[in-house]
MARBA-3410 file (N, C-alpha, C, O; in Angstrom, 1 decimal):
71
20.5,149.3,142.2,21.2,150.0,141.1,22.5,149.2,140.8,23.2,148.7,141.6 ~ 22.6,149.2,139.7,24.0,148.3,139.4,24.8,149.4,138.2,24.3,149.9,137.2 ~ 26.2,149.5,138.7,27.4,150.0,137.7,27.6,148.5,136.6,27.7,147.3,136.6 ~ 27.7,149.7,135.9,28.6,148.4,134.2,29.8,149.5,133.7,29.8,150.8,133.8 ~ 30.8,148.8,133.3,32.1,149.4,133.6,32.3,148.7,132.0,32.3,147.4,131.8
32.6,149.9,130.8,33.0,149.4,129.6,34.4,149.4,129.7,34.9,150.5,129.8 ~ 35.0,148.2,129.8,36.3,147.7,129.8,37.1,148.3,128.6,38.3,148.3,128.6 ~ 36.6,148.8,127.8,37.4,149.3,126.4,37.8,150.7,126.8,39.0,151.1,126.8 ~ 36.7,151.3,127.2,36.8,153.2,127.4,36.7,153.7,129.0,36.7,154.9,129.4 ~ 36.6,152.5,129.9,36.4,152.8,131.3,35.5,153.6,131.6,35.5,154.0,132.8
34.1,154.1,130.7,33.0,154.4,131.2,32.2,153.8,131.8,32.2,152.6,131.5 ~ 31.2,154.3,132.7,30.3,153.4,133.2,29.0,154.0,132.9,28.8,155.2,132.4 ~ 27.5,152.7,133.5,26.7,153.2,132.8,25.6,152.7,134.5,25.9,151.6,135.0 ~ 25.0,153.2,135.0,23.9,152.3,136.3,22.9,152.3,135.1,22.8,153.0,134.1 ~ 21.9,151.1,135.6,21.3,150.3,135.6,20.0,149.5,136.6,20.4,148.7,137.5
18.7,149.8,136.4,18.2,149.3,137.6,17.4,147.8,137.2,16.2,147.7,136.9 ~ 18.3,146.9,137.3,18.4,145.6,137.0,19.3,144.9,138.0,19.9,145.3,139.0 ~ 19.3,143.6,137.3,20.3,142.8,137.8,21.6,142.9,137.1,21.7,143.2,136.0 ~ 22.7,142.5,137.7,24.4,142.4,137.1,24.0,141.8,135.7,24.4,142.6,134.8 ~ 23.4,141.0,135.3,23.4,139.7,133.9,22.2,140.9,133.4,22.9,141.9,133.4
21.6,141.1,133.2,20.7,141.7,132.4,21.3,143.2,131.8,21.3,143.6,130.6 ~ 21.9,143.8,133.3,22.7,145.4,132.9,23.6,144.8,131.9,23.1,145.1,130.8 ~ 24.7,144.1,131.8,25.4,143.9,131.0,25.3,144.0,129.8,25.7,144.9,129.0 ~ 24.2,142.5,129.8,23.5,142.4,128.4,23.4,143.6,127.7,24.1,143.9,126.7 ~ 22.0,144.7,128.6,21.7,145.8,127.8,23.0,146.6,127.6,23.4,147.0,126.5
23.7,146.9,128.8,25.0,148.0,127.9,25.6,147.4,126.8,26.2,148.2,126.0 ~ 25.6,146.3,126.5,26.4,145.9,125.2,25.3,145.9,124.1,25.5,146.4,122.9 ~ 24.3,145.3,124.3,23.5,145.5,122.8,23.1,146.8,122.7,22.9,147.2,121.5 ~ 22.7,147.8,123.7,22.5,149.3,123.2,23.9,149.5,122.8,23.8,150.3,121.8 ~ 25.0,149.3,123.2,26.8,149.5,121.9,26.4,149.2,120.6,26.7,149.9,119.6
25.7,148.1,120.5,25.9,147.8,118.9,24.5,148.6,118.5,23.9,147.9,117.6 ~ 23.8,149.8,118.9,22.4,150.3,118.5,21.2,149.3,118.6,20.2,149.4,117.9 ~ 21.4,148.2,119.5,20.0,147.6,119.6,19.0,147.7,121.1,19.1,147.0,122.1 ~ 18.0,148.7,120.7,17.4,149.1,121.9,15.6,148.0,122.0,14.5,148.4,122.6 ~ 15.9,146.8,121.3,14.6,146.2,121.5,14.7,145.4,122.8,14.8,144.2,122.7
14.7,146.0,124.0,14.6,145.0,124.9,14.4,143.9,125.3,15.1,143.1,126.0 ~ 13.1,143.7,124.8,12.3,142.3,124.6,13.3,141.3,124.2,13.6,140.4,125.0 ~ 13.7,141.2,123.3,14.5,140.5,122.7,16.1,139.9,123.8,16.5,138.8,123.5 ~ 16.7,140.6,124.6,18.2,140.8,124.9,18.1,139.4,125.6,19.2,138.9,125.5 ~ 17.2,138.6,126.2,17.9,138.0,126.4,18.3,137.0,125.6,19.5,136.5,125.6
17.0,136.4,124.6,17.4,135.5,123.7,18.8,135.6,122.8,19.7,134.8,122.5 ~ 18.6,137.1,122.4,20.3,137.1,121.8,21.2,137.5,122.4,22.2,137.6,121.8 ~ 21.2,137.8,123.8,22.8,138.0,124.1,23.2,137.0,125.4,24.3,136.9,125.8 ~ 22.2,136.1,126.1,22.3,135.5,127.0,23.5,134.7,126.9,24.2,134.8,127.9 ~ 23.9,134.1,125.9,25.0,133.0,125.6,26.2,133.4,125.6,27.2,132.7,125.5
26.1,135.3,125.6,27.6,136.3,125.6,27.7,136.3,127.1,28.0,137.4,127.4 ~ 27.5,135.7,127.7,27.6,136.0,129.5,29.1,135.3,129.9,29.6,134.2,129.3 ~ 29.7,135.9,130.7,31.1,135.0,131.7,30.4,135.1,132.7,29.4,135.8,132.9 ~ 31.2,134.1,133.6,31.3,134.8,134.9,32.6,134.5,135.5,33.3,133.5,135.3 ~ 33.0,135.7,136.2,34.1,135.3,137.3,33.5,135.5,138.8,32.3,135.6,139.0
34.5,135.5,139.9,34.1,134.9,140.7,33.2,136.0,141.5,32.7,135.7,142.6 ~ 33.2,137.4,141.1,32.4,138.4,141.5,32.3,139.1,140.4,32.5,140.3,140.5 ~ 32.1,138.9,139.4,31.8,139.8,137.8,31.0,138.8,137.0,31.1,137.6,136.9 ~ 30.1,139.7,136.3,30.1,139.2,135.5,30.6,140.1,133.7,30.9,141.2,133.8 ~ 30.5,139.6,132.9,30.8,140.2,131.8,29.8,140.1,130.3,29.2,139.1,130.0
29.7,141.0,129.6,29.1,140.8,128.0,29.8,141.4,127.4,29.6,142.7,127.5 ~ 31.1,140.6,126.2,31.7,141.5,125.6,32.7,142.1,126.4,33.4,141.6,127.3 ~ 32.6,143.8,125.7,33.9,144.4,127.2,33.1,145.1,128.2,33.7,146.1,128.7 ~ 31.7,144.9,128.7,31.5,145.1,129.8,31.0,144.3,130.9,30.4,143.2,130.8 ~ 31.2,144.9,131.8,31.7,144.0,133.2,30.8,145.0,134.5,30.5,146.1,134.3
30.4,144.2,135.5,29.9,144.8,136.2,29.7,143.4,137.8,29.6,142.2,137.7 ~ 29.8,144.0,138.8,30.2,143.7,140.0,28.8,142.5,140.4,27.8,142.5,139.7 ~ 29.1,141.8,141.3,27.6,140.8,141.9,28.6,140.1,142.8,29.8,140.2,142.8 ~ 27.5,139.4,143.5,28.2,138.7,144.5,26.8,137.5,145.0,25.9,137.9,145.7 ~ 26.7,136.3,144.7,26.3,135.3,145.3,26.3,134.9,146.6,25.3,134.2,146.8
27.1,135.1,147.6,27.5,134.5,148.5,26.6,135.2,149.5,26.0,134.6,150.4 ~ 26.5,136.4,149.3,25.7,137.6,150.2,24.7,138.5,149.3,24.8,138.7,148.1 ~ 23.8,138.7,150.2,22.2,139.0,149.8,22.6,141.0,149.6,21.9,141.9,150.0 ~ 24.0,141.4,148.9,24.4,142.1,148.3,24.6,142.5,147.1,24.7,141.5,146.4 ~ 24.9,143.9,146.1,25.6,143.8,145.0,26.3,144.7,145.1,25.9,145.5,146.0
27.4,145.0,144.5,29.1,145.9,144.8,28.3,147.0,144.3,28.8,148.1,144.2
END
């Protein structure tokens, strides 16, 4: 399960995905687009990363690389 934390309104949303996918979906279901199929071709290229987050837009949600964990 993964939290996504909308940085604008401080809600959050779980997700049973990965950190980069949850994102994706919490932000294109913001703008009313629930065609899944689609999310990664259009929002892949909206991705950050910092050194334990990643981001789409203003949501953000926790990962970790280093260990076979997620926050």
């Amino acid at each position: 399960m993964v939290t996504v934390l909308n940085l604008s309104n401080l809600t959050e949303q779980v997700y049973t995905c990965s950190p980069e996918e949850a994102v994706i979906a919490a932000y294109a279901q913001s703008t009313g687009d629930f065609n899944t199929w689609d999310y990664d071709a259009r929002y892949s290229r909206l991705l950050e990363w910092g050194e334990h987050c990643v981001l789409c837009g203003d949501f953000s949600s926790f990962y970790c690389e280093c260990h076979n964990h997620v926050f």
